[in-house]
Structure formats: structure tokens, C-alpha cells
C-alpha positions as CSV (number, residue, x, y, z in Angstrom):
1,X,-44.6,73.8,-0.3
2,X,-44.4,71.6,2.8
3,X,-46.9,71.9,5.8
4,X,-44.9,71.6,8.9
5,X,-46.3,69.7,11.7
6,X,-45.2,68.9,15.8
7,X,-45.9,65.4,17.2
8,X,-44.3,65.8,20.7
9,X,-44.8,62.5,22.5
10,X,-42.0,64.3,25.5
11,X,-39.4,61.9,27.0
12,X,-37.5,61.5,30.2
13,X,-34.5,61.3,32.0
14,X,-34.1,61.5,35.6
15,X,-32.1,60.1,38.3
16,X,-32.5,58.0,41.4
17,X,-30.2,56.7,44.0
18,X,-29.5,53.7,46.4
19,X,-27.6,54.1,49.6
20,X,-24.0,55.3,48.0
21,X,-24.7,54.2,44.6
22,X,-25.9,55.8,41.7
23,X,-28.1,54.8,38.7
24,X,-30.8,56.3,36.7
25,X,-34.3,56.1,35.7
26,X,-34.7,55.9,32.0
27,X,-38.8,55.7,30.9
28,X,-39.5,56.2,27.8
29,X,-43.4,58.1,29.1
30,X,-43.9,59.4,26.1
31,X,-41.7,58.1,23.2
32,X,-39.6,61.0,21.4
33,X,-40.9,64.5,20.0
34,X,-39.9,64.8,17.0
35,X,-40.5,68.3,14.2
36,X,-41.9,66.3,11.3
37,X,-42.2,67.5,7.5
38,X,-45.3,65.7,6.8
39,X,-47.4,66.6,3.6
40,X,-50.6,66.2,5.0
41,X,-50.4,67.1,8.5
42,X,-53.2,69.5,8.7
43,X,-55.5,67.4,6.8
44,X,-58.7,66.7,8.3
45,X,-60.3,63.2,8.9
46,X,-56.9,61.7,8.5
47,X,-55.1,59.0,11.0
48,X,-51.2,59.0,11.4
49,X,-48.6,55.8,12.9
50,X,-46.2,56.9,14.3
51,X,-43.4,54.4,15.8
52,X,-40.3,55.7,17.5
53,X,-37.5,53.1,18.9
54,X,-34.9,54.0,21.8
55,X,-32.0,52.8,23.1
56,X,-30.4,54.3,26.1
57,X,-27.1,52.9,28.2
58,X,-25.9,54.5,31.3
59,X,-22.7,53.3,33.1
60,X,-21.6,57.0,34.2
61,X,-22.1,57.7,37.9
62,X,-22.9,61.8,39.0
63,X,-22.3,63.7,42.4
64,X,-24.2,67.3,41.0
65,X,-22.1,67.8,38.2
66,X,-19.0,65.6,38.8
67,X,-18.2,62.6,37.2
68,X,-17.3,60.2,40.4
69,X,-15.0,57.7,37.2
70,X,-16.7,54.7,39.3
71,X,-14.5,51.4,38.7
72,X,-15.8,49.2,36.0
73,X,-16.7,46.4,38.4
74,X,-19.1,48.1,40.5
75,X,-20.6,50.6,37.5
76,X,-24.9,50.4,37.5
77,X,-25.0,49.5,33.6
78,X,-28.5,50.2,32.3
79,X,-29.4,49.2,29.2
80,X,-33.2,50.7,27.9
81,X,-34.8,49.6,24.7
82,X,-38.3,50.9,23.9
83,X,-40.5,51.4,21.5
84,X,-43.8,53.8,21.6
85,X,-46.7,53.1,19.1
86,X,-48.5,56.6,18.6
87,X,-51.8,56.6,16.7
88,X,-53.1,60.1,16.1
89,X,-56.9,61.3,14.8
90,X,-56.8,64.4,12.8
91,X,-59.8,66.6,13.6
92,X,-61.2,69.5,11.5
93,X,-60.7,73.3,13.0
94,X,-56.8,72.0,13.8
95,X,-57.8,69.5,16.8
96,X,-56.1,65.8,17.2
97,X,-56.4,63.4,19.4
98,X,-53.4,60.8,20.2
99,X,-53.2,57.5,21.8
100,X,-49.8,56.4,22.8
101,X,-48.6,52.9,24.4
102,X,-45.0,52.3,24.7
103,X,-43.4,48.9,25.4
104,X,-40.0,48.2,27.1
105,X,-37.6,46.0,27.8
106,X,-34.4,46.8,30.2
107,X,-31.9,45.2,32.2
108,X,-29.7,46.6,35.0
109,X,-26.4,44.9,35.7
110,X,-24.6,45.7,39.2
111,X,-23.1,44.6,42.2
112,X,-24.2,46.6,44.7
113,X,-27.6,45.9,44.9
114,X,-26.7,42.1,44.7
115,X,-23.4,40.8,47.3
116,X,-21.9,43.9,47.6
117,X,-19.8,46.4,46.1
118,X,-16.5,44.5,44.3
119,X,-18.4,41.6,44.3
120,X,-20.0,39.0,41.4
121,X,-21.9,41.1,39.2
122,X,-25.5,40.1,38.6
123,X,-28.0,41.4,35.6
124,X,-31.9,41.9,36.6
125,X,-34.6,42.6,33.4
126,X,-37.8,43.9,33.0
127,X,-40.2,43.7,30.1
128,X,-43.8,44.7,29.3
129,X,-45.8,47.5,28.2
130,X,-45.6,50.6,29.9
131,X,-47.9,53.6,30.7
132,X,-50.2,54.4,28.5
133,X,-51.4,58.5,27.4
134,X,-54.3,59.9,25.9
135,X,-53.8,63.3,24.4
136,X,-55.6,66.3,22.8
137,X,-54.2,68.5,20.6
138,X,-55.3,72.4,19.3
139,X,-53.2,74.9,16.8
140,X,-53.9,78.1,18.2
141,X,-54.1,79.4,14.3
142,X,-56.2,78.0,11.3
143,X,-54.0,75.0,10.0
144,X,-53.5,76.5,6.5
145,X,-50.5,75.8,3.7
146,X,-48.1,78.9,3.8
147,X,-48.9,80.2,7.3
148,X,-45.0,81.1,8.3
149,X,-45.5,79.4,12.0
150,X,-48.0,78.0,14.6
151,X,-48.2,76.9,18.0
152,X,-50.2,73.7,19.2
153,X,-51.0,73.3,23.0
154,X,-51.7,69.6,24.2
155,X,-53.2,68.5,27.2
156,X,-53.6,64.8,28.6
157,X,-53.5,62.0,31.3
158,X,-50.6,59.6,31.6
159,X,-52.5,56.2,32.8
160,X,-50.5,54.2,35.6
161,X,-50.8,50.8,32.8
162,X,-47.4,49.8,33.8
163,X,-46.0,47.6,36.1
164,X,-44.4,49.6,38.5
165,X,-43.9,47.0,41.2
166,X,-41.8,44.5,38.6
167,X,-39.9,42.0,40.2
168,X,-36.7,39.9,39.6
169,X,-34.1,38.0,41.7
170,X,-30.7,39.2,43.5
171,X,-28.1,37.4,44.6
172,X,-27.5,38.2,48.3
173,X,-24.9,35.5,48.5
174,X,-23.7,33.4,45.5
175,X,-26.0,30.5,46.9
176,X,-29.3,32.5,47.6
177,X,-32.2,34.3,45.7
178,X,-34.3,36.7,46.6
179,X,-37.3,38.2,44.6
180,X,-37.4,41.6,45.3
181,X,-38.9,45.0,42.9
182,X,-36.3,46.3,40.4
183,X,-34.7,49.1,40.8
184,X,-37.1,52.0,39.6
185,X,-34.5,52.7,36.6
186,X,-36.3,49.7,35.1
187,X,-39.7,50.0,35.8
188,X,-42.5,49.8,33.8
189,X,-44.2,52.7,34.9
190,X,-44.6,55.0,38.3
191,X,-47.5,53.8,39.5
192,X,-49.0,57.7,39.1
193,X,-51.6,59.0,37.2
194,X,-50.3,61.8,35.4
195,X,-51.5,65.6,33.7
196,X,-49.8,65.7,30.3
197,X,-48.9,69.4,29.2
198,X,-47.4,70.4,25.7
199,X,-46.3,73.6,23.8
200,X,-45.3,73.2,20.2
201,X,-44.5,76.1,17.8
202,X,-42.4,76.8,14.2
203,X,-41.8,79.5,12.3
204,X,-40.1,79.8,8.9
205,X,-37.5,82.2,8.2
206,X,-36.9,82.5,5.0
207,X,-39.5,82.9,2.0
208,X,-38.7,79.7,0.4
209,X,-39.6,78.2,3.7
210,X,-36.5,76.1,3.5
211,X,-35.4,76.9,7.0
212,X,-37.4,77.3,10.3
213,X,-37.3,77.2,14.2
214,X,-38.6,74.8,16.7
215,X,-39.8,74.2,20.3
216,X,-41.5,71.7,21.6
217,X,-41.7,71.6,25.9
218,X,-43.2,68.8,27.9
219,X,-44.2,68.6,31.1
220,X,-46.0,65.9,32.8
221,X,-47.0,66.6,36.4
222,X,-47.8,63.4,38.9
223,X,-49.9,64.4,41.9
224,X,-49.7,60.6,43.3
225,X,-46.1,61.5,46.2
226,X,-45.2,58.3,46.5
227,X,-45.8,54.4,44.9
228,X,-46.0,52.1,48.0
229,X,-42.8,50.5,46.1
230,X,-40.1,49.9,49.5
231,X,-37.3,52.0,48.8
232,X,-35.3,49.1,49.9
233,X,-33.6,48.4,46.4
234,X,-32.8,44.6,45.9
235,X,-34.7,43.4,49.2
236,X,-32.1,45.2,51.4
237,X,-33.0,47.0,54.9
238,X,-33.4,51.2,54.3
239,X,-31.9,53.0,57.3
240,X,-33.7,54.4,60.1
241,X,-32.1,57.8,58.9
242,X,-33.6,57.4,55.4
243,X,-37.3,56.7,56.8
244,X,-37.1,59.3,59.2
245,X,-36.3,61.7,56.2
246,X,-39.1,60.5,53.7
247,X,-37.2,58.3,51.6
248,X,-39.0,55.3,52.5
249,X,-40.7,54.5,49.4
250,X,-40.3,55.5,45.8
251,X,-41.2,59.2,44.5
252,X,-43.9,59.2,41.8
253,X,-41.9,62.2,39.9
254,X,-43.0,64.9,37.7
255,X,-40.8,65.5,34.8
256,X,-40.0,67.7,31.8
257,X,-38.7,67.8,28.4
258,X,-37.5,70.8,26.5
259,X,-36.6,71.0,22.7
260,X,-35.3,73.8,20.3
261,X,-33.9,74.2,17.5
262,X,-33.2,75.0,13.4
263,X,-34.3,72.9,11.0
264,X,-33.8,73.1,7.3
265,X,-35.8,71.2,4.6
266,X,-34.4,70.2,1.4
267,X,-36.8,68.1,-0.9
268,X,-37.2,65.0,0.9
269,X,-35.2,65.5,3.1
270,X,-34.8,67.9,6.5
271,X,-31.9,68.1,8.9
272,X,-32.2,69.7,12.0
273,X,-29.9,70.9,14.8
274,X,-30.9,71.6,18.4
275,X,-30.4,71.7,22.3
276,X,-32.5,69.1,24.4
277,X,-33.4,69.9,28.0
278,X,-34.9,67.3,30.4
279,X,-35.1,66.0,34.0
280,X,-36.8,66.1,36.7
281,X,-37.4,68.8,39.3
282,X,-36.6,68.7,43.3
283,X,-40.4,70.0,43.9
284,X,-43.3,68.6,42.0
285,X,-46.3,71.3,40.8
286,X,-48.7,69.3,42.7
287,X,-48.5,67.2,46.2
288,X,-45.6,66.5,48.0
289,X,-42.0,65.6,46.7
290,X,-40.4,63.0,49.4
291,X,-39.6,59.5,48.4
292,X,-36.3,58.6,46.5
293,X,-36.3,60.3,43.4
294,X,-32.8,61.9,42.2
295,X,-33.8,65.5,40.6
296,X,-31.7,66.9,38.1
297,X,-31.0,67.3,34.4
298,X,-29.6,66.4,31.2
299,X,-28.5,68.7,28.5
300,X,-27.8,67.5,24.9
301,X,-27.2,68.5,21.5
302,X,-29.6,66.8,19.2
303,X,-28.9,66.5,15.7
304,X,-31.9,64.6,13.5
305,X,-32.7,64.2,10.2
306,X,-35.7,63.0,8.3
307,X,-36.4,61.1,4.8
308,X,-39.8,62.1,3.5
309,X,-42.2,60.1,1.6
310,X,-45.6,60.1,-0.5
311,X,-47.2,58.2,2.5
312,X,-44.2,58.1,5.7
313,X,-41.4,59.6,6.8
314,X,-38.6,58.2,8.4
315,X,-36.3,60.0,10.7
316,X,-33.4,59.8,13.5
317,X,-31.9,61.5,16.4
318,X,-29.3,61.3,18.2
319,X,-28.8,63.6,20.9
320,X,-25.4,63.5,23.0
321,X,-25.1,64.8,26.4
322,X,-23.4,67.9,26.9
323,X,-23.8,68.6,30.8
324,X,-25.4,66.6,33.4
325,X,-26.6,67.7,37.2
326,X,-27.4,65.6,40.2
327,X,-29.8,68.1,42.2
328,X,-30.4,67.7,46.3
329,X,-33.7,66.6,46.6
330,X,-36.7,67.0,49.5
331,X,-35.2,63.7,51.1
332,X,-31.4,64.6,50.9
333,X,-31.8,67.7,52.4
334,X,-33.7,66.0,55.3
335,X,-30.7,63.8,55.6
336,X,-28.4,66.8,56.1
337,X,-30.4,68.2,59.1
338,X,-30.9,65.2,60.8
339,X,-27.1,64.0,60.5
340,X,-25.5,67.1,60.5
341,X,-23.4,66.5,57.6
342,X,-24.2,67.6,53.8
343,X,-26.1,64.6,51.4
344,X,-26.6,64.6,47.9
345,X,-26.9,61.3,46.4
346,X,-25.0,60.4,43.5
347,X,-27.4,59.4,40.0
348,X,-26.2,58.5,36.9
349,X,-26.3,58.6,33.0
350,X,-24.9,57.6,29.8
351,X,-23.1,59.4,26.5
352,X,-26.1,59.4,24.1
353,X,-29.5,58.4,23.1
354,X,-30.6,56.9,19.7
355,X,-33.9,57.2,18.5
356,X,-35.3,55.7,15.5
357,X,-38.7,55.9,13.8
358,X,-41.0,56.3,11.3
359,X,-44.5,58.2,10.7
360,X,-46.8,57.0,8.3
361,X,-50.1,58.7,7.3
362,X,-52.9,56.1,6.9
């Protein structure tokens, strides 16, 4: 018999916007949640590796839930690879501690925050490691072989370790360049420090303990309202409508990470089949919510499977978006009052996400 375990490290999606353009924030905060099949996950006095690889592109552009079909020449093409090195310390009485630093390295190609919309398209990067968490961990019931189910709460800090003031040049003109912060789709970090929260749970429903349910829900909340970072995306001037409204600076977002599902073991190996919910919301829990931020959510089916071994187990995911909504934030809804006329900025996102890793028990 297997002893089930849940390493939710949570991961985001949310979107932000830039005058009429869309794009989308991609950070990888806390690397991918995964239900794991790990032989001795309950052990005590034990450490665990666990590495997770993503890659994200986004090239769609969203107005709430329509696709705006933006022309290939002035598409915001993100492209996010990052990896998250977890280490986890297995306590005794079902505690853990986890230590998580994730490294990225992105590129955003556009026009519009460069000459111009239907002009030369121009490609700025960021690399680096991002922000760091410290987490504890606690299974609500004794860690024992043939319970049928559990639940694990986690608590934490998000560390603002990453740059979130990284800088590359645009191309005003073909002739000139100016160093400027990238857009905060390819930041390093939010520049908050943040209160990690997390809910795992399974439960087996058979008596083979072949097939089980899972959750796991993540919700990191950033007190810090806003960065310092100028709004002003690529060096250019914000409006005088946009400052009055709040949006002069960039949001330091909470966001949120939902996860359930079936999964069903078979030796060494488990597949698994579930619905992924994550975002971010138009209000944070704590402190204000103006600055550009672009609230909404991303729906996905995930399907995963896992190969296990004597001493890792690999796995995959892949979830693929199902339904996608651009909510109107603190800042848009300012906008609508003082102009008259009703604002919600387009944000963007992509088809799928790939995650790769493996967990090895040291």
C-alpha cells in the first residue's frame, strides 16, 4: 500500500494591462502543486527535492471573456520558463517545513510598448531568481499507512527576493533606446512580502486504495498595495486620467490557486484528471487594491501522470485552458466614473501550461 502525500507549492496566473493593450503576468510564486504517490511521505527525519519546470506562452488577448483575435503583428507574446527548487524537512507528529526558490527566465515580444502599434516588433527578457517562500506544514490526523484520507494546512511568508524593478531597453524609434522596467508580465517578483495559505486533502475510494480524490487551494495574500514600479510600461507617459484613478504604479496582487481532482494509482504509476482554478481577485484580503493589476481567472483541465520510483518520482501536467475572464478592477472602475464611459482593460493568456518535474526523497 502507498502513502499518499500533497506538496502544493500553488502557482499563478493573472493579468495586467497597458493603455489598450493586453498581456499577462505569468510568476511562477510557488512552482506547481502536484498530488504525489511517494512511499515515504510520512516518514519522519526525512528530506525531499523536489524540482518542477514550466513553460508558459501567451499570445491571446481578453476583453472579460472575449477573445479580441488581435492581429499577429501587434500580439504581446510572452514566453515563461521557470524552474522552482523545493527542499522539504519531514518532522515527527506530521509537521514539515519547505524552502522554495524559483528561478526564471522570460521574454516579452511586442510592438506596442516599443514604436507603436503595426510597427517593428521588439523582444525584452528577464532572468534571475525570483521570490523566495518559507513554509510550514501540519496533517490534521496522525500520518499513518492505511488512513483512507487527510488534510494538511500550510502557512508561510513569500519573501520579496526578486527583482521586481528589472529593466531592459525599448525602441521608441528604430534609432533610439531607452531603459525602462519590464512589463510586470516578466518580473522577477512583486516587490511584496506575502502570507502563504494552503489546504490539502485525499481520500480514497475504494478498498484497494487504487483510486482517490484531491484538493489542494492556495492563496497567497500581499498586504504591500502598490511597488513604487511607474505604471508607465516601456518608459511611456501614463495619463492624467489613469493617475487620477490609482493606476499610477503597479499593484502588489494577491492571488489564488485551486486544484481538484481523481486520481488513480496503478503500480508505479498514477494518472490523474482534474479542474485547475487560478487568478487573481479585484479586492485583496488585506490593504488597498489600486495600481494596475488585471483581476480575473483561468480555468483548466489538468490531466497528470506520475512514474514512481524506489527513491523519486517523476511526473507531468498539462493543464489546457478551458475558460478565461478579464475582471474590472479598483482602477478601471475609477476610470468609468471619471470619464463617463465603461473601462475594462483587455489581459491576456495562452492555450496551455507544461509542467515537468521530479521528487526525490534524500
Amino acid at each position: 500500500m502507498k502513502k499518499l502525500s500533497f506538496l502544493l507549492l500553488g502557482c499563478s496566473l493573472y493579468s495586467l494591462h497597458l493603455q489598450s493593450q493586453g498581456c499577462i503576468a505569468v510568476r511562477n510564486i510557488s512552482g506547481f502543486g502536484q498530488y504525489n504517490l511517494a512511499d515515504n511521505a510520512f516518514s519522519t527525519s526525512d528530506w525531499q527535492l523536489n524540482i518542477t519546470n514550466r513553460y508558459f506562452k501567451a499570445f491571446r488577448d481578453y476583453k472579460e471573456t472575449h477573445d479580441l483575435h488581435t492581429p499577429e503583428q501587434n500580439q504581446n507574446v510572452i514566453k515563461s520558463y521557470s524552474m522552482d527548487i523545493g527542499i522539504t524537512r519531514l518532522l515527527r507528529n506530521g509537521w514539515s517545513l519547505n524552502l522554495s526558490l524559483p528561478i526564471s527566465a522570460n521574454a516579452r515580444t511586442t510592438s506596442a510598448e516599443h514604436g507603436g502599434l503595426n510597427t517593428t516588433r521588439y523582444t525584452t527578457h528577464s532572468f534571475g531568481i525570483g521570490d523566495i517562500r518559507i513554509t510550514a506544514y501540519k496533517w490534521l490526523l496522525a500520518p499513518t499507512v492505511k488512513q483512507k484520507g487527510n488534510i494538511q494546512l500550510g502557512f508561510g511568508l513569500k519573501l520579496p527576493t526578486g527583482d521586481y524593478k528589472y529593466q531592459d531597453h525599448f525602441h521608441w524609434r528604430s534609432d533610439t533606446a531607452v531603459l525602462a522596467p519590464v512589463n510586470p508580465s516578466i518580473q522577477l517578483g512583486d516587490g511584496g512580502t506575502g502570507i502563504i495559505t494552503e489546504l490539502n486533502i485525499f481520500y480514497f475510494l475504494n478498498k484497494t486504495n487504487r483510486m482517490s480524490v484531491y484538493g489542494n487551494f492556495y492563496y497567497l495574500i500581499n498586504p504591500r498595495e502598490q511597488n513604487g514600479v511607474p505604471a508607465a510600461l516601456g518608459g511611456r507617459p501614463i495619463s492624467a486620467n489613469q493617475i487620477k484613478a490609482g493606476g499610477g504604479e503597479v499593484s502588489v496582487t494577491d492571488i489564488y490557486s485551486m486544484r481538484a481532482g481523481v486520481n488513480y494509482n496503478l503500480n508505479k504509476w498514477a494518472f490523474s484528471l482534474g479542474v485547475r482554478d487560478e487568478g487573481a481577485p479585484v479586492h485583496d484580503l488585506i490593504g488597498g487594491s489600486l495600481g494596475l493589476r488585471r483581476a480575473g481567472y483561468t480555468v483548466s483541465v489538468e490531466p497528470g501522470v506520475i512514474f514512481k520510483m524506489k527513491k523519486a518520482s517523476l511526473y507531468a501536467y498539462v493543464p489546457v485552458t478551458a475558460a478565461h475572464s478579464i475582471k474590472q478592477n479598483v482602477v478601471d472602475k475609477n476610470l468609468t466614473k471619471l470619464t463617463g464611459t465603461y473601462t475594462v482593460g483587455p489581459g491576456g493568456s495562452g492555450d496551455y501550461q507544461v509542467f515537468v518535474g521530479a521528487l526525490f526523497k534524500l
